[in-house]
C-alpha positions, 0 to 999 in steps of 0.5 A: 565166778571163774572165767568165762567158759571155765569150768562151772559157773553162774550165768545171769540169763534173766533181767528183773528177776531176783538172784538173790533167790535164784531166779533169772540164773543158769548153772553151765559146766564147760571146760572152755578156754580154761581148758579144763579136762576130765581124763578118760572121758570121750564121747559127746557130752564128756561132762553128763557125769557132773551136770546129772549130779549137779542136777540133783541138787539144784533147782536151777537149770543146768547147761551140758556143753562137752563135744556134743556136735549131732543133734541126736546126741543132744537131744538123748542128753536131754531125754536122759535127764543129763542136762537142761539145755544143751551147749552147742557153740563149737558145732555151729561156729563149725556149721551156721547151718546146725540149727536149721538142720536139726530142726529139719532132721527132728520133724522129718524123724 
C-alpha cells in the first residue's frame, strides 16, 4: 500500500471481517501529502474521472476526496454515482463546525 494519503490505496475499515475477500475494506484516492496532481483539473472533486472508473470495476466502496469543501458538492458527487463516500478532511480541519452545518443545511432544503 503507498503512503498514507497517496494516490490510491486499501484501507482496512472493518475489524473480523476477511480481507482476503474483500470485506472490511475501502478503496480511497486522494493526492495527500504525496502531493499527487491531476493538470488541468480544478473543481470540487478534481478526482471523480478516476473514482467513477474505479467504481466501475470493483465491488468495494470508494471514497472521493479532491477539494471538495460545500456540502452541496458532496452530496450531487455522490447522487451522480462519482463516489461512495465523500472525503472531507481539509474542510473541516478548516471549520469544526462543517458537519453540524451540513447537517443543518440538508434538513432545512
Amino acid at each position: 500500500m503507498p503512503c498514507s494519503g497517496c494516490a490510491g490505496g486499501w484501507s482496512r475499515t472493518t475489524p473480523g471481517h476477511d480481507p482476503a475477500a474483500g470485506q472490511g475494506k475501502i478503496f480511497r484516492w486522494s493526492g495527500g501529502f504525496c502531493r499527487y496532481v491531476r493538470p488541468g483539473a480544478s473543481g470540487q472533486g478534481y478526482f471523480q474521472e478516476l473514482t467513477e472508473a474505479i467504481k466501475k470495476v470493483v465491488s468495494l466502496p470508494v471514497i472521493l476526496t479532491g477539494g471538495i469543501t460545500e456540502p452541496g458538492a458532496a452530496e450531487a458527487l455522490l447522487q451522480n454515482g462519482k463516489a461512495d463516500l465523500i472525503g472531507v478532511g481539509r474542510a473541516i480541519l478548516k471549520d469544526s463546525s462543517w458537519a453540524r452545518e451540513a447537517i443543518l443545511a440538508s434538513q432545512q432544503a
